[in-house]
C-alpha positions as CSV (number, residue, x, y, z in Angstrom):
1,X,0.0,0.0,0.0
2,X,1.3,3.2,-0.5
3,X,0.3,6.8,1.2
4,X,0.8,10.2,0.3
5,X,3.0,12.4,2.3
6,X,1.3,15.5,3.8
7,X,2.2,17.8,0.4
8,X,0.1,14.8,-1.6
9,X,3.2,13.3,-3.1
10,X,3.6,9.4,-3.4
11,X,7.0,8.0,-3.3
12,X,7.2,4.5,-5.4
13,X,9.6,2.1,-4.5
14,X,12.7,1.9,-6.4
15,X,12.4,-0.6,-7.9
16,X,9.0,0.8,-9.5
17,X,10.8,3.6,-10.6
18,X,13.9,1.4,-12.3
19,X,11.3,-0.8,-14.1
20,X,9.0,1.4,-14.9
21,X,10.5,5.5,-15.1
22,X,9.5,8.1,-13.6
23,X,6.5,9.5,-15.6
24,X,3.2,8.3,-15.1
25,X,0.2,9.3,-16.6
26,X,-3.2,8.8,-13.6
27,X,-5.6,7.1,-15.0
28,X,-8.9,7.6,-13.2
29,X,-11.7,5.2,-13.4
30,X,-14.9,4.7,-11.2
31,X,-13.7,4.3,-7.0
32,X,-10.0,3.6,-8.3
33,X,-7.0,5.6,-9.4
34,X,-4.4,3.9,-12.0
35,X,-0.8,5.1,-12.6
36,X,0.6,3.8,-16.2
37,X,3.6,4.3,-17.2
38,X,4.0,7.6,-19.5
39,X,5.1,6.8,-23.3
40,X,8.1,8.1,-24.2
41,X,6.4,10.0,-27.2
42,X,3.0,10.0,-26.9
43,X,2.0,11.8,-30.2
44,X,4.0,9.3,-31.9
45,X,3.2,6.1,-30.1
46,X,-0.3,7.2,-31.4
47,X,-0.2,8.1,-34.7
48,X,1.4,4.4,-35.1
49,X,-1.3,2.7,-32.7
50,X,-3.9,4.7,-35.4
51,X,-2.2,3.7,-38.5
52,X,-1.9,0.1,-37.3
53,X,-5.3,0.0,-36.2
54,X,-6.9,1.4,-39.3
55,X,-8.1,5.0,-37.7
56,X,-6.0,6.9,-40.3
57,X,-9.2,8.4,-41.0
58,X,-10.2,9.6,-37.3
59,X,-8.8,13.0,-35.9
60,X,-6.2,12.9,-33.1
61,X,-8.6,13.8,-30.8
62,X,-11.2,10.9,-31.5
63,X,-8.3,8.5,-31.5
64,X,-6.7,9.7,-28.2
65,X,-10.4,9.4,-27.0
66,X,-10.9,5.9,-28.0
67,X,-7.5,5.1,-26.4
68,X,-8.6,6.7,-22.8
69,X,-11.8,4.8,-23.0
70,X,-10.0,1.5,-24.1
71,X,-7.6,1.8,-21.0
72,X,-10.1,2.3,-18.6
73,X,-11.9,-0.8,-19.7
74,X,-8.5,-2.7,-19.6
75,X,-8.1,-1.7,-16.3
76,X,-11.0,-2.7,-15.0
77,X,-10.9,-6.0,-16.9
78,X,-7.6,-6.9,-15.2
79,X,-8.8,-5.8,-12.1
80,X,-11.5,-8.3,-11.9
């Protein structure tokens, strides 16, 4: 379990940070907050998730939509 200190911060373990960096994006879903690891490029990371996908034809905006709402039901998928 982790707890934030009295300014709000959370420290992760090290060996969170080592596997994981130290960018997250929070991810927040119905009674549950989820910390993912930040892409490295996000702009481009998407623009080849869209191409792969077939959304060529879907603005940025639609796509990084679709992606918000497919994380949140992954996350609550693998959260049972």
């Amino acid at each position: 379990m982790l707890r934030c200190d009295q300014r709000g911060r959370v420290l992760l373990p090290k060996a969170v940070r080592e596997e994981y960096g130290k960018e997250f994006v929070l991810v927040k879903a119905p009674k549950e907050l989820v910390l993912l690891p930040a892409p490295r490029d996000a702009l481009k990371d998407l623009a080849r998730m869209g191409r792969e996908a077939g959304l060529h034809h879907y603005s940025l905006k639609a796509i990084k939509k679709m992606i918000g709402e497919e994380a949140v039901r992954e996350v609550r998928k693998s959260l049972g």
